[in-house]
C-alpha positions in Angstrom: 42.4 118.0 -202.7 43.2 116.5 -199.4 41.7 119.6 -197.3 38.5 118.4 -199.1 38.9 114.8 -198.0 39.4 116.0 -194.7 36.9 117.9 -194.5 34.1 115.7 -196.2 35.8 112.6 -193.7 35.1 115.1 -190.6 31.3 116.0 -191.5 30.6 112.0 -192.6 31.6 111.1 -189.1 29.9 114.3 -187.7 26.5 113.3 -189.4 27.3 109.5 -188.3 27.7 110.5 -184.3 24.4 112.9 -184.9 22.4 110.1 -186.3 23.7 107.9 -183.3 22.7 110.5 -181.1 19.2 110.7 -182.6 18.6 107.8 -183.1 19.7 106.8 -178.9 16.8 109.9 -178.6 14.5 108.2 -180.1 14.6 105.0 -178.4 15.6 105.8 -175.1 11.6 105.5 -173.5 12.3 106.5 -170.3 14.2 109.6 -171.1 17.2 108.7 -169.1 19.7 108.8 -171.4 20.8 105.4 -171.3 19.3 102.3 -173.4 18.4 99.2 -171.5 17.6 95.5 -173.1 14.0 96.3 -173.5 14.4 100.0 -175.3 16.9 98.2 -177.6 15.1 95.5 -178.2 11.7 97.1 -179.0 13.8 99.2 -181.8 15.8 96.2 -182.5 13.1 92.9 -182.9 16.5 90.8 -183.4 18.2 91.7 -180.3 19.6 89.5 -178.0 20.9 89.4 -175.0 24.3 88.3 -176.6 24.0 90.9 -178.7 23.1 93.7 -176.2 26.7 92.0 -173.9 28.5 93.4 -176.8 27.3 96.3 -177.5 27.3 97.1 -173.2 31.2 97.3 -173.8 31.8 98.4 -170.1 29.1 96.3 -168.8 26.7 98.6 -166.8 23.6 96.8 -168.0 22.6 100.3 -170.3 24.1 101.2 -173.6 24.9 105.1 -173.2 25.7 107.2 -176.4 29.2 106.3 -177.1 28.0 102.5 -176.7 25.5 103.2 -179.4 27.9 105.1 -181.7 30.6 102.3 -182.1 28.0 99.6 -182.1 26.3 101.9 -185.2 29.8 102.3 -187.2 31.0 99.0 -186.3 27.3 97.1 -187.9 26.9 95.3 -184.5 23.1 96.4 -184.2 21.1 93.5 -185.7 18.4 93.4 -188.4 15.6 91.2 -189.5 16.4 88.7 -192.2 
């Protein structure tokens, strides 16, 4: 029973960093690999600046994929409403 909670744990976190990664894909315009203010914030309508500070965790001005992952498990990417 545990093997299979490892195991279903491992591939939820697997499918969690893939969508990350797809999702970064998706909105990264110029195909650099790294999101800027504007790519988030044309995915993101909410986003602020604030917002986008936190998320830059080592403060490069661009949100690379590792960036994107932790905001995406942690719930820091904002929505409407």
């Amino acid at each position: 029973m545990k093997k299979i909670v490892t195991y279903t744990a491992t591939a939820f976190a697997l499918t969690l960093a893939a969508t990350a990664v797809s999702a970064q894909s998706e909105i990264d315009a110029d195909g650099d690999g790294l999101l800027s203010y504007n790519e988030l914030l044309a995915a993101y309508p909410a986003m602020t600046e604030e917002n986008f500070t936190a998320i830059d965790t080592n403060s490069d001005g661009a949100v690379d994929a590792d960036e994107l992952k932790v905001a995406t498990d942690a719930g820091m990417l904002p929505t409407e409403g």
